[in-house]
C-alpha positions in Angstrom: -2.2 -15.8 -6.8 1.0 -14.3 -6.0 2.3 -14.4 -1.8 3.5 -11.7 -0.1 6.5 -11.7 2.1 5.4 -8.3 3.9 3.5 -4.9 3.2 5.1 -1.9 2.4 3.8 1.9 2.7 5.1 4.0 0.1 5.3 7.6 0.9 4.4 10.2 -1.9 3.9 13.8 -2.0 1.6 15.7 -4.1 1.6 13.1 -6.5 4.4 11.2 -6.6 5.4 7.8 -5.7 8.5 7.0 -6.9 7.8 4.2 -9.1 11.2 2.8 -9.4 11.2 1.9 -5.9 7.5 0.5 -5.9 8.6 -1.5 -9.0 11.7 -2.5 -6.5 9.7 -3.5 -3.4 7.1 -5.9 -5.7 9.8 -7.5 -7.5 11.3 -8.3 -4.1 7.8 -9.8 -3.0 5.8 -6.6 -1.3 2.7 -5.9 -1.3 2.9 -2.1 -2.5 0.1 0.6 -0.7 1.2 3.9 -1.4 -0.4 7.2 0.9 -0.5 10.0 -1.2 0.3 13.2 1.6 0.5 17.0 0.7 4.1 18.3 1.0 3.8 19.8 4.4 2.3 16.4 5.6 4.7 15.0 3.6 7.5 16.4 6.0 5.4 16.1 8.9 5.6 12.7 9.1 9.3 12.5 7.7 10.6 14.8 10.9 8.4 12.7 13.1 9.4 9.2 11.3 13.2 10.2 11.8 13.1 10.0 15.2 11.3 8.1 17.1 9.6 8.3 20.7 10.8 12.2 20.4 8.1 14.1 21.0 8.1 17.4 18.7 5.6 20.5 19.8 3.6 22.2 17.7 6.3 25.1 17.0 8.6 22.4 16.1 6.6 20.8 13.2 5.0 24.3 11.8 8.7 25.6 11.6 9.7 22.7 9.3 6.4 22.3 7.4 6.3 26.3 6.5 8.4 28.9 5.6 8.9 31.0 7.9 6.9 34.2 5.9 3.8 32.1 5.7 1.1 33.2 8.5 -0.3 29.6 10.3 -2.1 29.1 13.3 -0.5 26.2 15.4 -3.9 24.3 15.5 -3.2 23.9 11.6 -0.9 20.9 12.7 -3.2 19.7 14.3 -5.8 19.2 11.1 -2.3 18.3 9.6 -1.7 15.3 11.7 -5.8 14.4 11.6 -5.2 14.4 7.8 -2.0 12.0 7.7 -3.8 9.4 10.0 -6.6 9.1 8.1 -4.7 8.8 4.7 -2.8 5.9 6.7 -6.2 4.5 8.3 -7.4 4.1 4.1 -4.2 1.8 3.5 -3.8 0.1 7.0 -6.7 0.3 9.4 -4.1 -0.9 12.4 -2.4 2.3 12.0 -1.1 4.4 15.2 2.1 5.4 15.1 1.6 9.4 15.5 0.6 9.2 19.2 -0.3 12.8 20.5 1.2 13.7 23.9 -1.3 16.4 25.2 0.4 19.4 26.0 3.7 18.5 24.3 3.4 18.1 20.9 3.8 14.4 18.6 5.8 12.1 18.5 6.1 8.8 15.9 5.3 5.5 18.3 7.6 2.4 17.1 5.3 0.1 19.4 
């Protein structure tokens, strides 16, 4: 059986894991779990991945995960962000790094 030097979470949206780089990671000695998001989840997490401990409100994260001519409510995040955990819970139970700051917004914990 073949050892693993670490795990790595693979980001895909609507589909698509680039398979190059999964190829890339388990050739280097990963352990490859990919989390399949839809595209607004998808950048979601990237704008709350990019930087860290900055909390983004609910405006915020709408704004970049809509066009602007597409009618939301702002509790739609909110399923958004229950969505994305659960998709990372399936792959890594331990997982908490979108910490919700009641009455701010989200932000992406590094702890």
């Amino acid at each position: 059986m073949r050892e693993y030097k670490k795990t790595a979470l693979v980001l895909g949206a609507g589909g698509f894991i680039g398979s190059h780089m999964v190829k890339r990671l388990r050739e280097e000695g990963y352990w490859v779990r990919g989390v399949d998001l839809k595209y607004p989840e998808f950048l979601i997490v990237k704008e709350l991945a990019k930087r860290p401990g900055i909390i983004k409100e609910r405006a915020q994260l709408m704004d970049i995960a809509y066009r602007e001519d597409t009618d939301i409510e702002d509790r739609t995040i909110d399923s958004h962000v229950k969505r994305i955990r659960k998709k990372f819970k399936k792959v890594d139970p331990d997982f908490s790094a979108i910490e919700t700051r009641y009455g701010s917004g989200y932000r992406w914990n590094v702890s």
